[in-house]
C-alpha positions as CSV (number, residue, x, y, z in Angstrom):
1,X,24.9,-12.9,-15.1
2,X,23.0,-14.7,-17.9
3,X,22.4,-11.2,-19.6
4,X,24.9,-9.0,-18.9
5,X,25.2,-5.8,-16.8
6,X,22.4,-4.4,-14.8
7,X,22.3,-0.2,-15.5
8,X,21.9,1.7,-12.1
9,X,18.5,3.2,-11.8
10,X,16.7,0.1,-14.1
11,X,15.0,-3.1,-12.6
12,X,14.9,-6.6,-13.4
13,X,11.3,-7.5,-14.5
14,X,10.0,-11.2,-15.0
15,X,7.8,-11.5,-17.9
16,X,5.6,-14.7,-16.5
17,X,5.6,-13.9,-12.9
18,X,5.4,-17.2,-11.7
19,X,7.7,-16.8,-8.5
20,X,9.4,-20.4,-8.9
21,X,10.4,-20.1,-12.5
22,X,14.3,-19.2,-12.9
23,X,14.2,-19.0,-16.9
24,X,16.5,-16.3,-17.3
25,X,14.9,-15.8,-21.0
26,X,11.9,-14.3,-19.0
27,X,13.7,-11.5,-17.2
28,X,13.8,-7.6,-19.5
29,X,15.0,-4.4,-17.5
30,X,12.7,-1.8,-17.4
31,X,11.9,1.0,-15.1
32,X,10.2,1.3,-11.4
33,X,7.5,2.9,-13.3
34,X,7.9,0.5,-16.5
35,X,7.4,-2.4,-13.9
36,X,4.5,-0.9,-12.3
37,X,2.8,-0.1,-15.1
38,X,3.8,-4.2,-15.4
39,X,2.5,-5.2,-12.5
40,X,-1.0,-3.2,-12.9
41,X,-1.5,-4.7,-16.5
42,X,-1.1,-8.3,-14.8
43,X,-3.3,-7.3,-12.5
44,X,-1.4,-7.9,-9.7
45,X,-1.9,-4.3,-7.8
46,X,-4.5,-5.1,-5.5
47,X,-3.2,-4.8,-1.8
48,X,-5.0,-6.1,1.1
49,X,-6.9,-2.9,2.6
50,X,-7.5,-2.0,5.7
51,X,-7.4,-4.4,8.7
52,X,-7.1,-6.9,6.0
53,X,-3.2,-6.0,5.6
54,X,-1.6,-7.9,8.4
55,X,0.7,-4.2,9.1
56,X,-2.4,-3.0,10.2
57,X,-2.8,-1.7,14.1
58,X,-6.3,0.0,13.4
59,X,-9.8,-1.8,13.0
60,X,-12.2,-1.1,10.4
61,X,-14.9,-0.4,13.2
62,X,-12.6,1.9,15.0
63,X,-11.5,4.0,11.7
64,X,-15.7,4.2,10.8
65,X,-16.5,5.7,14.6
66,X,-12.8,8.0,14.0
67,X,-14.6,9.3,10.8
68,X,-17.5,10.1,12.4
69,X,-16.2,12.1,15.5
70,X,-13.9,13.7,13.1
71,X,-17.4,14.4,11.5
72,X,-18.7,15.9,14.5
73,X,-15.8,18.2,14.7
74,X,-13.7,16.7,17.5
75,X,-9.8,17.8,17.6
76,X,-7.4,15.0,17.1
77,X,-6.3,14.6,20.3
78,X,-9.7,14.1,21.7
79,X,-10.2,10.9,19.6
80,X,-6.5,9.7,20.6
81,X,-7.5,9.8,23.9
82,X,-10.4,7.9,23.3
83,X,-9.2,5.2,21.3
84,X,-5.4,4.9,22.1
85,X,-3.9,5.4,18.1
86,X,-1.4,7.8,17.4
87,X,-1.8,11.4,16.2
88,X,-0.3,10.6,13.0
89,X,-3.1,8.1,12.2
90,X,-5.9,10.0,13.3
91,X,-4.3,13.2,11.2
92,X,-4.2,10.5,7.7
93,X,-7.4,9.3,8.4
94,X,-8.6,13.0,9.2
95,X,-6.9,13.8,5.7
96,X,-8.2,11.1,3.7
97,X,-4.3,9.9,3.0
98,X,-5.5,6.4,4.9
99,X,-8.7,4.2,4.9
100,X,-9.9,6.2,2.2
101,X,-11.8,3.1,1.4
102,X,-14.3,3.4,4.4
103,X,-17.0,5.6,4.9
């Protein structure tokens, strides 16, 4: 309202990031990537990892010992059976496309 129209395609970014201010003088459009480029300058990028992120259904210990048997060569649905996660979550971990950040 305060600045005009808002293009499709282009976010509304917030120059201070304090998540209380309403100053519309700190708002600029810019892109998704403009604003994560944003975001990561701020340093504001780091996510909770791991059982850490409060989505998480998987523990840290369990995703080590997954790693390992995957190690040893077991098949996927050998370790689902053990530990009761899904085959998609054992195929990411077994991909590195999840918990990348444990050994």
């Amino acid at each position: 309202m305060f600045n005009g129209e808002i293009p499709i395609g282009v976010c509304v970014c917030h120059k201070c990031d304090n998540p209380g201010c309403v100053n519309p003088d700190h708002l600029f459009l810019g892109t998704h990537k403009e604003n994560m480029e944003d975001k990561i300058k701020k340093g504001r990028h780091n996510c909770a990892k791991g059982e850490k992120n409060g989505m998480s259904k998987l523990k840290n210990d369990d995703v080590v010992k997954i790693k390992e048997m995957i190690g040893l060569g077991l098949k996927n649905h050998e370790i689902v059976k053990k530990f009761g996660y899904s085959h998609l979550s054992v195929s990411r971990i077994r991909h590195n496309k999840i918990w990348k950040h444990l050994q």
